[in-house]
C-alpha positions in Angstrom: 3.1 -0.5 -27.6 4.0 -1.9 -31.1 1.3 -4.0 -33.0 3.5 -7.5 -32.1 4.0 -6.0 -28.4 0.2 -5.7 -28.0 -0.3 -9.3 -29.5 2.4 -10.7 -26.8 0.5 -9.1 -24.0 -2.6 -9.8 -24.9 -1.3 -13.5 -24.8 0.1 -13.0 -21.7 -2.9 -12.0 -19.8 -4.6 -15.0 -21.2 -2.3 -17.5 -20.6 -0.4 -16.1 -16.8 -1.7 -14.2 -13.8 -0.2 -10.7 -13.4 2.1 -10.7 -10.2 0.1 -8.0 -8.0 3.2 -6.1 -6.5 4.8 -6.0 -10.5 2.3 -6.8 -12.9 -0.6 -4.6 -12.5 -0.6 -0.8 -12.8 -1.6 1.9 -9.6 -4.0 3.0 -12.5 -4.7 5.5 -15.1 -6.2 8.2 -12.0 -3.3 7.4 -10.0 -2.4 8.9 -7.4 -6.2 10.4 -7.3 -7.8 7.2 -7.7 -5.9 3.8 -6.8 -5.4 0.4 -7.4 -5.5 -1.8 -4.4 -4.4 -5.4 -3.5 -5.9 -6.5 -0.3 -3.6 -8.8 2.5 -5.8 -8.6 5.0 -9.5 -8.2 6.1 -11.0 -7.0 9.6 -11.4 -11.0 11.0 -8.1 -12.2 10.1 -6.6 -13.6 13.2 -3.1 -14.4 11.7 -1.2 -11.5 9.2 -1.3 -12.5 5.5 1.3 -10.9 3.3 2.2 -10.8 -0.7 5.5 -13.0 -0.9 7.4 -10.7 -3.2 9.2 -13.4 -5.1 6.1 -15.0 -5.9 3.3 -13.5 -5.8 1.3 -15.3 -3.7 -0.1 -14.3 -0.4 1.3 -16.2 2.4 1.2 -15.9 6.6 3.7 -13.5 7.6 2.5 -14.5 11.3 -0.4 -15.0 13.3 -1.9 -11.5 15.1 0.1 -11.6 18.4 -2.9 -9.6 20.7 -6.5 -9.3 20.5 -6.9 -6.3 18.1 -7.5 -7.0 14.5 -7.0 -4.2 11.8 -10.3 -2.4 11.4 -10.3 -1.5 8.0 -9.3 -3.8 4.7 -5.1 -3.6 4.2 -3.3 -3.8 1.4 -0.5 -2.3 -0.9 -0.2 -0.3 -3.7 1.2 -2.0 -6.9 4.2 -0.5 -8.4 5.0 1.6 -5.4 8.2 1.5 -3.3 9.4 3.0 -0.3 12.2 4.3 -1.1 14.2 7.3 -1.2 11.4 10.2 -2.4 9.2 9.1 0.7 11.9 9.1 3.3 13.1 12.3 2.2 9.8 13.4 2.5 9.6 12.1 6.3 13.3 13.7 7.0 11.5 16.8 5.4 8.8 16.4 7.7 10.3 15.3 11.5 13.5 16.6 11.3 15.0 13.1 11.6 18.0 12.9 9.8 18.8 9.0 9.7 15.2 7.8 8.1 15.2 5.9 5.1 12.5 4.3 3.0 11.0 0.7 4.6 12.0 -1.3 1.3 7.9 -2.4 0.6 5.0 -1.2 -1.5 3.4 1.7 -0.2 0.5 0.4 2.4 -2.9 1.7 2.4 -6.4 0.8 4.5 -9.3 1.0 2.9 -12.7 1.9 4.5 -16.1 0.5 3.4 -18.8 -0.6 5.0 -18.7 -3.9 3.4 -17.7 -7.3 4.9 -14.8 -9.8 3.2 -15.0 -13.1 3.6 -10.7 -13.2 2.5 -7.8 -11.2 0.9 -6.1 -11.8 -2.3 -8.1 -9.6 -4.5 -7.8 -5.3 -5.6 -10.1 -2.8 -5.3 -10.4 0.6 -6.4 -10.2 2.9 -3.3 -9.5 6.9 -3.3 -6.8 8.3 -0.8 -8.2 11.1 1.8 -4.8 11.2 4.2 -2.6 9.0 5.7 -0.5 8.0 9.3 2.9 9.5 9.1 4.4 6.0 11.1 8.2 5.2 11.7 9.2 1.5 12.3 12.7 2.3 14.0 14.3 3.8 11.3 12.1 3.2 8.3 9.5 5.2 7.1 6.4 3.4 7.0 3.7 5.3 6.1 -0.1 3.9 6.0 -2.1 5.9 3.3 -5.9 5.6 4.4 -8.6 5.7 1.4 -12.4 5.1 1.5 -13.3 2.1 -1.1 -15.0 3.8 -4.4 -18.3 4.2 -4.4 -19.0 2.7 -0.9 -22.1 4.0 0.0 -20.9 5.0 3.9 -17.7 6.3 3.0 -17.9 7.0 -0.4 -18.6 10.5 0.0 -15.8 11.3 2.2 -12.6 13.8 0.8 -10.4 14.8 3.8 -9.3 12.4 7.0 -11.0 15.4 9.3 -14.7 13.7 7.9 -14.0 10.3 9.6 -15.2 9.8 12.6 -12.1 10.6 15.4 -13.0 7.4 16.8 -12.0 5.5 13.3 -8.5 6.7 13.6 -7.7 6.1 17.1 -8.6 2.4 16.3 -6.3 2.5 13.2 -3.2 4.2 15.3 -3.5 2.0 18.1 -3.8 -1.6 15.9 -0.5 -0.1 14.3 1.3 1.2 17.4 0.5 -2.4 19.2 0.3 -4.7 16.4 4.2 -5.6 16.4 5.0 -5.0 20.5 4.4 -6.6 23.4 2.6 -5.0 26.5 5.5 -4.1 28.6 7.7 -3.7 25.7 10.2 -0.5 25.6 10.9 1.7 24.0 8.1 1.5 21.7 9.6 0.3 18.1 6.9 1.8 16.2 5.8 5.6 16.1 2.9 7.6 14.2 4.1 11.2 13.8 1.5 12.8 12.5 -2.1 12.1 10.6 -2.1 14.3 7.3 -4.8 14.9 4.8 -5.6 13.9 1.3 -2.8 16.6 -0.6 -0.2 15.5 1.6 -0.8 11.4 1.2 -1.3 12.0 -3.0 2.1 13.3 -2.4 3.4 10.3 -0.4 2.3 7.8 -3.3 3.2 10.2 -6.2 6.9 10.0 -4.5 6.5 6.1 -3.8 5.4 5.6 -7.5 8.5 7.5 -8.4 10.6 5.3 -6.0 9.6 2.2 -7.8 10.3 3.2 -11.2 13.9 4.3 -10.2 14.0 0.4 -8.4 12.5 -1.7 -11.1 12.6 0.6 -13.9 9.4 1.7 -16.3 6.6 -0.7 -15.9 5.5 0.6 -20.1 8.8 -0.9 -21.5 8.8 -4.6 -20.0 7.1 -5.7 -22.7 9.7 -4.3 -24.9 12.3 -6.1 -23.2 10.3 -9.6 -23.0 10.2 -9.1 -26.8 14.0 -8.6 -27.4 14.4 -11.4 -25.1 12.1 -14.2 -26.7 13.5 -12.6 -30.3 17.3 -13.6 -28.8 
């Protein structure tokens, strides 16, 4: 940035909060290391969700059963699922008619530590990911262990989670949206992939976004020209 662009965003960050879909980066280790917002935590009993107009978190609806996701949930700023991850998926399955679901890339974050609430980031490290379709749309859920958590800190690969971990995580997503006796069953997860293969997934949905909302490193550019005219 330009001398006077630096000076306008430094204002900016003291004067507004950054939208956390838009206004704050993946980070510099991205797709390695990764900027989290977190919606939801363990003992939410009703689904919170970051309004994208806004950028407030809001209730998308309360939890319709008894399970509650087991890990903390969130997005990925400045990702989109969009064309590079469904292709991916269509790459994957063989389904021909899958397209991206239109939202940030999702991610769950283990850690041994309690949340009281959502609405704040974290720094969390990808180590695989669900391969899940919600009809048509691929969907993916990108599973990381929070940074330096002293539990699951250590952990590289999915395979070093306890199997039990991920059967909780698959079933809170297969269940989450359908009713008992519902059919067919609206959501699928494909396949449970390791840390390569999910560093791909948000490499492709980082890509998605900027071909969506353009390059994140020339807004303030375009504010300037703007306020200048």
């Amino acid at each position: 940035m330009t001398t006077r662009e630096t000076k306008l965003h430094n204002l900016f960050t003291l004067l507004f909060q950054a939208h956390p879909w838009h206004g704050v980066s993946p980070g510099e280790e991205a797709p390695e290391t990764v900027n989290v917002y977190i919606e939801i935590v363990p003992t939410d009993a009703v689904k919170y969700e970051l309004d994208k107009i806004s950028g407030h978190l809001r209730v998308d609806r309360p939890q319709r059963f008894s399970s509650f996701c087991p890990t903390l949930y969130g997005l990925i700023p400045q990702t989109f699922c969009g064309e590079a991850v469904a292709e991916l998926c269509r790459q994957r399955t063989g389904l021909k008619d899958i397209k991206g679901d239109g939202d940030p890339m999702d991610i769950c974050v283990l850690t041994e530590k309690t949340a009281a609430h959502g609405n704040f980031f974290v720094r969390a490290r990808p180590i695989g990911g669900l391969r899940m379709i919600d009809g048509n749309d691929a969907d993916d859920k990108i599973i990381a262990v929070l940074e330096s958590d002293v539990v699951y800190g250590r952990i590289r690969e999915i395979d070093e989670c306890p199997k039990g971990l991920i059967d909780r995580l698959k079933h809170y997503f297969l269940s989450y949206k359908q009713l008992p006796n519902e059919a067919p069953r609206r959501v699928e997860i494909i396949d449970v992939y390791g840390r390569a293969e999910a560093l791909d997934v948000i490499k492709r949905s980082m890509d998605d976004y900027r071909e969506n909302y353009g390059e994140p490193e020339e807004r303030m550019g375009a504010l300037r020209h703007l306020l200048a005219h």
